[in-house]
C-alpha positions as a printed Julia matrix, in Angstrom:
396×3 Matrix{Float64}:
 -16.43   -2.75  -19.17
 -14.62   -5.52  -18.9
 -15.86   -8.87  -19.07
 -13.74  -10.22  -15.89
 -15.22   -7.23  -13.88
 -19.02   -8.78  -13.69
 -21.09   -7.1   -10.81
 -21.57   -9.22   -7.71
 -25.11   -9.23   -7.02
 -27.03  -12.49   -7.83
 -24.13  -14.39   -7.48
 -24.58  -17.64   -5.36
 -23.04  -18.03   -3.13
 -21.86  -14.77   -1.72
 -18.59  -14.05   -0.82
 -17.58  -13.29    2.71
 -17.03   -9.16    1.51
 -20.56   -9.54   -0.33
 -22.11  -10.46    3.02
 -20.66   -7.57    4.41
 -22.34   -5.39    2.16
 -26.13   -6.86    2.68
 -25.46   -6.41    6.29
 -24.57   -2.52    5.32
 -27.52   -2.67    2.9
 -29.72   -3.79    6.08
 -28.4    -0.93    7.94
 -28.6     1.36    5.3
 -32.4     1.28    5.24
 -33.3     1.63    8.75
 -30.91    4.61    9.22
 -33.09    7.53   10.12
 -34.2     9.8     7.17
 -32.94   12.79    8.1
 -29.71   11.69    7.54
 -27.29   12.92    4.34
 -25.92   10.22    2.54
 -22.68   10.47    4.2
 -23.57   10.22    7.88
 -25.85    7.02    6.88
 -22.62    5.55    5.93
 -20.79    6.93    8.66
 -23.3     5.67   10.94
 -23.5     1.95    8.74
 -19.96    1.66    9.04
 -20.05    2.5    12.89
 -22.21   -0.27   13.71
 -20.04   -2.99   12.19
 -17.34   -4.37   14.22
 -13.93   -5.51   12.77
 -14.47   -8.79   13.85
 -17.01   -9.26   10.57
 -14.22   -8.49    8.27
 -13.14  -11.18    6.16
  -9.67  -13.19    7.1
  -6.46  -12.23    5.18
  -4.98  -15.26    3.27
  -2.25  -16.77    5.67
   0.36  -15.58    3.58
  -0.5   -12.54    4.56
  -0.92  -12.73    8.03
   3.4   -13.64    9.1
   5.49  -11.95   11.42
   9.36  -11.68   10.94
  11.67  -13.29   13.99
  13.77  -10.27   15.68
  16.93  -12.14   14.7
  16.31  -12.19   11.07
  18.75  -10.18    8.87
  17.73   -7.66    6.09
  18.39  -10.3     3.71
  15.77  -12.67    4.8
  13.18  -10.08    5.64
  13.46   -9.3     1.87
  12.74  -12.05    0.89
   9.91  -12.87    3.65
   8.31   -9.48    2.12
   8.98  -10.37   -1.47
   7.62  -14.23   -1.37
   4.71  -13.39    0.45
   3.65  -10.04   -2.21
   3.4    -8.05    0.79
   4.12   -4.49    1.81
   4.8    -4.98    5.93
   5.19   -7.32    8.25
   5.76   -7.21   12.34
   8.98   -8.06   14.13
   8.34  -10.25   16.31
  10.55  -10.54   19.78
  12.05  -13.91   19.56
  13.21  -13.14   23.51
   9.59  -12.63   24.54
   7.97  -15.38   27.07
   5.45  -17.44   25.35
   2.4   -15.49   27.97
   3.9   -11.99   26.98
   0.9    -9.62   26.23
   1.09   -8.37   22.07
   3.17   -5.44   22.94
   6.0    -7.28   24.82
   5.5    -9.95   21.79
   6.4    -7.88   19.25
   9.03   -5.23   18.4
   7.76   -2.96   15.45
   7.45   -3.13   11.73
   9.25   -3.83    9.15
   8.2    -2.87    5.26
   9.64   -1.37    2.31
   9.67    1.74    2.57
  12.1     1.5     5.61
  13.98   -0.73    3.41
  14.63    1.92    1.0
  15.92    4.6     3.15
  18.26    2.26    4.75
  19.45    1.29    0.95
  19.62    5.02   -0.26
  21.85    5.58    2.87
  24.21    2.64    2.24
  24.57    4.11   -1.42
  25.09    7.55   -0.15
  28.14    6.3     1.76
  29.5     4.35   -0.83
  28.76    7.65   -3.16
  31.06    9.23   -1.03
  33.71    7.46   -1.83
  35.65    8.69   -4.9
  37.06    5.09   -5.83
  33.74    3.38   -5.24
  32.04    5.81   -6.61
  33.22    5.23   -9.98
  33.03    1.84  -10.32
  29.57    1.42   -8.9
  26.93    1.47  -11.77
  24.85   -1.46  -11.57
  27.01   -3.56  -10.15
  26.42   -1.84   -6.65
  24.02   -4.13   -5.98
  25.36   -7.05   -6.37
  28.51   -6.03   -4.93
  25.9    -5.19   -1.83
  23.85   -8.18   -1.43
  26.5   -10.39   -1.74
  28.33   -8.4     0.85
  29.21  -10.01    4.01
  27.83   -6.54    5.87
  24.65   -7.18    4.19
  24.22  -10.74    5.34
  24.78   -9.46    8.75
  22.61   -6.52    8.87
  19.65   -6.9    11.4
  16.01   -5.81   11.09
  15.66   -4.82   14.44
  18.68   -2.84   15.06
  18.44   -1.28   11.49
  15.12   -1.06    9.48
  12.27   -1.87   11.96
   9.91    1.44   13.04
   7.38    1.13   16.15
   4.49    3.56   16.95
   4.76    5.72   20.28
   3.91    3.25   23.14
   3.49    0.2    20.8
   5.64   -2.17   18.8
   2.47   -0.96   15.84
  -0.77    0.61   15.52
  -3.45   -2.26   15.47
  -6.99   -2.75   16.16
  -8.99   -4.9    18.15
 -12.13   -7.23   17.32
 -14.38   -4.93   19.19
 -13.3    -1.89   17.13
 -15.23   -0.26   14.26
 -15.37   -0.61   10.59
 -15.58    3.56   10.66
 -12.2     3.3    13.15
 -10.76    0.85   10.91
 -11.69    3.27    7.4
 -10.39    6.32    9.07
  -7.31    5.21    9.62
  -6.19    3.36    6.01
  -7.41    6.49    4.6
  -7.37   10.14    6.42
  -4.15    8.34    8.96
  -2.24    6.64    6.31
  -1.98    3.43    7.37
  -1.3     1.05    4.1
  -2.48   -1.71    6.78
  -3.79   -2.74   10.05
  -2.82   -5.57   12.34
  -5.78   -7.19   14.64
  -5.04   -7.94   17.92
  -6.27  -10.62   20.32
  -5.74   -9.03   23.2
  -6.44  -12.67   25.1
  -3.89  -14.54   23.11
  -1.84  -11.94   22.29
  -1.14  -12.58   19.54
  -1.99  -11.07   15.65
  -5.25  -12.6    14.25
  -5.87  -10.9    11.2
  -4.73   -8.21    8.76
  -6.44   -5.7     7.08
  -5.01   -3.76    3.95
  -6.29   -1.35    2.02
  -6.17   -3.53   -1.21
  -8.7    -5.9     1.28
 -11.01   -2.73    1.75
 -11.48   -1.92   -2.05
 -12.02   -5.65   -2.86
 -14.58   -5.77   -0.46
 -16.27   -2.61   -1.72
 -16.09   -4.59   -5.52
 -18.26   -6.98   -4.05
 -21.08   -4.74   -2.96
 -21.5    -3.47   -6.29
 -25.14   -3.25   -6.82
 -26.55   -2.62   -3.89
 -27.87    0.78   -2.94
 -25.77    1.98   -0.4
 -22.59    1.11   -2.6
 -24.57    2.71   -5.93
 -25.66    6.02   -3.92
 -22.27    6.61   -3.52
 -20.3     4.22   -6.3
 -22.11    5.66   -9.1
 -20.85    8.98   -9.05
 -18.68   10.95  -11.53
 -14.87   11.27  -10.25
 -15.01   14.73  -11.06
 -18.27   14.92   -8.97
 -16.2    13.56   -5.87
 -13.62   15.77   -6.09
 -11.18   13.82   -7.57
  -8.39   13.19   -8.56
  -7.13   15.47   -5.4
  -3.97   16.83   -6.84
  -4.27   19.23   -9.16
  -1.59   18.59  -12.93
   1.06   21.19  -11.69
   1.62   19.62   -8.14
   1.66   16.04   -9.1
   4.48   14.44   -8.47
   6.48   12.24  -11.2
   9.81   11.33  -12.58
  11.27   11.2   -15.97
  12.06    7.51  -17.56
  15.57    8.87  -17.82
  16.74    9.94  -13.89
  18.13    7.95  -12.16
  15.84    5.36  -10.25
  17.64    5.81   -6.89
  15.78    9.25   -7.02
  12.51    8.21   -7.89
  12.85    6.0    -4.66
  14.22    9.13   -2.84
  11.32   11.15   -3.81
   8.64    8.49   -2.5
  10.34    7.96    0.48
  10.46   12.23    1.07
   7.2    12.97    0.3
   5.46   10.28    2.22
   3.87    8.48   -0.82
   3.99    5.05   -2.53
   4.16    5.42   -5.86
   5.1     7.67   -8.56
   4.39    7.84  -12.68
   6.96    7.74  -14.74
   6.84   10.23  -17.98
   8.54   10.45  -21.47
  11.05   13.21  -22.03
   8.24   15.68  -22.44
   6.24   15.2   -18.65
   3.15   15.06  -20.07
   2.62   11.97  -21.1
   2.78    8.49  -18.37
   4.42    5.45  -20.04
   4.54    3.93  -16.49
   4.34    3.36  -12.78
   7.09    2.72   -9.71
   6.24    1.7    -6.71
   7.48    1.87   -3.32
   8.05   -2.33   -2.93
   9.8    -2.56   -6.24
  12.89   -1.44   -4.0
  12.57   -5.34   -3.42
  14.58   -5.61   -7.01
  17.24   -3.99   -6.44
  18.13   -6.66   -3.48
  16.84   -9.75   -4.73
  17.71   -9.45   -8.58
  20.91   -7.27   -8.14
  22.82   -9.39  -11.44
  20.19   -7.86  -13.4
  21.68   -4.74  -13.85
  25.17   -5.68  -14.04
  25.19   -4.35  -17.73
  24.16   -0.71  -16.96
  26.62    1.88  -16.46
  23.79    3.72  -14.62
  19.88    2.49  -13.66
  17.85    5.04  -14.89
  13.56    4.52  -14.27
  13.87    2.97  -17.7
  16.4     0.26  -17.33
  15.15   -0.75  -14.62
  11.93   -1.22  -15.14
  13.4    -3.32  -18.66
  15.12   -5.12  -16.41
  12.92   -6.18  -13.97
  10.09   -6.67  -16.65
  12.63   -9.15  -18.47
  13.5   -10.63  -14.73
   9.6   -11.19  -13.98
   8.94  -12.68  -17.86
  12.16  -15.36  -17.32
  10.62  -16.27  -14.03
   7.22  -16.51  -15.37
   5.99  -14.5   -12.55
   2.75  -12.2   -12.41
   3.19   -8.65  -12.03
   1.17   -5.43  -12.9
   4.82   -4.5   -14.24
   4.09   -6.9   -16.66
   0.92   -4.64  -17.77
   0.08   -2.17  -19.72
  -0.44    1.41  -17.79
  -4.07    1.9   -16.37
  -5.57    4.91  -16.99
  -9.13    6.45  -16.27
 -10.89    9.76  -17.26
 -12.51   12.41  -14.66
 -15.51   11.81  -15.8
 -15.75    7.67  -15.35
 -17.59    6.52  -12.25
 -16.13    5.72   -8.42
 -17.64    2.11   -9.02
 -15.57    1.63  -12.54
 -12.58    3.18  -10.8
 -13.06    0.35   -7.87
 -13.83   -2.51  -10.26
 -10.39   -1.45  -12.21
  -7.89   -1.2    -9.19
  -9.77   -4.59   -7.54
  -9.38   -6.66  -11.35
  -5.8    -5.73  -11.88
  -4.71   -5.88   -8.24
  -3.35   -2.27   -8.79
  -2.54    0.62   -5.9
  -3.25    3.49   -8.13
  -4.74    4.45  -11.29
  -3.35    7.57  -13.44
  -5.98   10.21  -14.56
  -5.54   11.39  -18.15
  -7.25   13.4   -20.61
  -8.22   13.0   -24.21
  -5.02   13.34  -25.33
  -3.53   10.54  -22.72
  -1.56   13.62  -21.34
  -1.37   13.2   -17.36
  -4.25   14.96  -14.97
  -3.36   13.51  -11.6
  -3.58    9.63   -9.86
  -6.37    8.07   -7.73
  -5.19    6.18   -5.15
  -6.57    3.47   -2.82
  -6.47    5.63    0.28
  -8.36    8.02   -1.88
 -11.06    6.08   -2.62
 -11.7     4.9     1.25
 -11.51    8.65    2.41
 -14.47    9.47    0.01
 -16.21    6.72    1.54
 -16.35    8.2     5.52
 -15.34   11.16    7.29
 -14.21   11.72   11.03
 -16.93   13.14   13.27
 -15.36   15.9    15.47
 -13.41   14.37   18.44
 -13.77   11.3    17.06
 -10.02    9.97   17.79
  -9.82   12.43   20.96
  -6.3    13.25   21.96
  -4.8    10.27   20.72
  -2.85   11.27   17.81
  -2.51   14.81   18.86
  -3.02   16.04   15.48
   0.37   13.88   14.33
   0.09   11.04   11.85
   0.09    8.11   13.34
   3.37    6.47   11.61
   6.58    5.39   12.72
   9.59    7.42   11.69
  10.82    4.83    9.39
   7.77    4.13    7.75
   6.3     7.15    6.02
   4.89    6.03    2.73
């Protein structure tokens, strides 16, 4: 294994996620015997309130003003490395409770369906459309329309009866698990309800770092040291995974993620079989804040793009997994390994392959949590009514 992937235990002193595991370690062992493995971590996770888990970095833990343009919401998104952020209601009185604070979310995934429509338009065009290429972007971004287009009348999504789902201090790590994994949610605002205001944020990249810290201890190697095969994993079976071919155009690989509700996609050789690489929902971010980089492609397939944007990212001397070679896994290598991997290289997903490095399926984060607790019956009540909790505009 790799060296940079050392266990935690015995290290001194622990980290704020490793504490969080010897308190589920101390649970663990007074949970009553008759228990299966799974409801003692049901019931572990149950007992912990949210309020334990570690802080997000600042960085990650912005809002974007309601009067902010696309263009600067991009680049909010893109500075900070991070997938979301709320609107927040620069109209609101300073005493306004969190939902009168804030208007709804912003990310990338909303991002790219407003930029797929804007090229469908132009597509439309016969005289555009055959001068577009890769200078559509530029010709986009620099565009006046562009500069003027706002997140809250054009990208932002809210939730029902709230500007966002988000939990509250008092709520449970099992509440919290259940919905980054079996409801989707890439991340979780927490609420103050007192302040009103957003005091943390909780991704599922936070989640799987904290489980890399609790490697070692019993709970985590009861369930951590099992065979992905053993779990059930990966979930999709070779013919139904998804993928797209290094030569289509990458317009449709964004298409794709953004119509089947998922955040990434391998990209293949000529054959399918084999992955030579990975796109990702955020790398959208490219096409609007690097748009000259493509000004010498007639079209942007999957692979000029990614050439570009590797070249872009190497100029800048800025780190990427881009920059990286593919990670891969077999079915047979343990949950903890797969955990250790996706935590080192700061990765959403890890491609499944065989002996022959031909393609099997992909384990992603949300994966991984949903093998970790289920829903007891009636858990959530009515609330969802058996929908996904997501807004409209931000099903990835």
């Amino acid at each position: 294994m790799d060296g940079g992937m050392e266990s935690p235990v015995g290290r001194s002193p622990r980290t704020p996620e490793a504490e969080i595991g010897h308190r589920l370690e101390d649970l663990w062992d007074v949970q009553q015997p008759q228990l299966s493995p799974s409801q003692k971590l049901n019931s572990c996770f149950e007992d912990l309130p949210v309020s334990s888990f570690p802080a997000a970095p600042p960085s990650q833990v912005i809002d974007i003003p309601s009067d902010a343009s696309l263009a600067d919401a991009v680049e909010t998104l893109s500075k900070h490395k991070i997938l979301s952020a709320p609107v927040r209601n620069v109209n609101a009185p300073e005493d306004a409770s969190w939902i009168d604070k804030y208007i709804g979310i912003v990310e990338f995934p909303g991002i790219a369906v407003w930029l797929l429509h804007q090229f469908e338009i132009a597509n439309s065009n016969p005289e555009a459309a055959a001068s577009m290429g890769g200078c559509f972007f530029e010709t986009l971004t620099s565009s006046e329309f562009y500069k003027n287009t706002k997140v809250v009348e054009d990208i932002a999504g809210s939730f029902r009866w709230a500007p966002f789902l988000a939990l509250q201090n008092s709520d449970s790590f099992l509440t919290m698990l259940l919905l980054l994994s079996k409801y989707r949610m890439k991340s979780l605002p927490v609420v103050d309800l007192g302040e009103g205001k957003i005091e943390n944020v909780i991704t599922q990249s936070a989640v799987v770092h904290m489980l890399a810290e609790c490697v070692g201890l019993h709970w985590f190697e009861n369930w951590g040291s099992k065979k992905l095969y053993e779990l059930g994993l990966p979930i999709m079976k070779p013919n139904r995974l998804l993928k797209v071919n290094e030569e289509e155009p990458v317009l449709k690989a964004f298409k794709l993620m953004r119509k089947k509700g998922i955040g990434g996609l391998p990209v293949v050789n000529e054959s399918g079989e084999r992955a030579i690489g990975n796109i990702s929902i955020r790398d959208v971010q490219y096409l609007l804040t690097a748009p000259e980089i493509y000004k010498d492609y007639r079209s942007i397939t999957v692979k000029n793009f990614l050439t570009a944007v590797r070249s872009y990212l190497e100029e800048h001397h800025e780190a990427s997994p881009m920059l990286r070679d593919l990670v891969t896994c077999k079915r047979d290598d343990t949950l903890e390994d797969i955990i250790l991997r996706l935590d080192h290289e700061k990765i959403h997903r890890i491609y499944v392959v065989d002996e022959e490095e031909n393609l099997q399926g992909v384990i992603t984060l949300r994966d991984i949590i949903s093998k970790l607790v289920h829903e007891p019956h009636g858990y959530f009540g009515d609330f969802f009514y058996g929908v996904v909790p997501l807004p409209e505009s931000s099903r990835v």
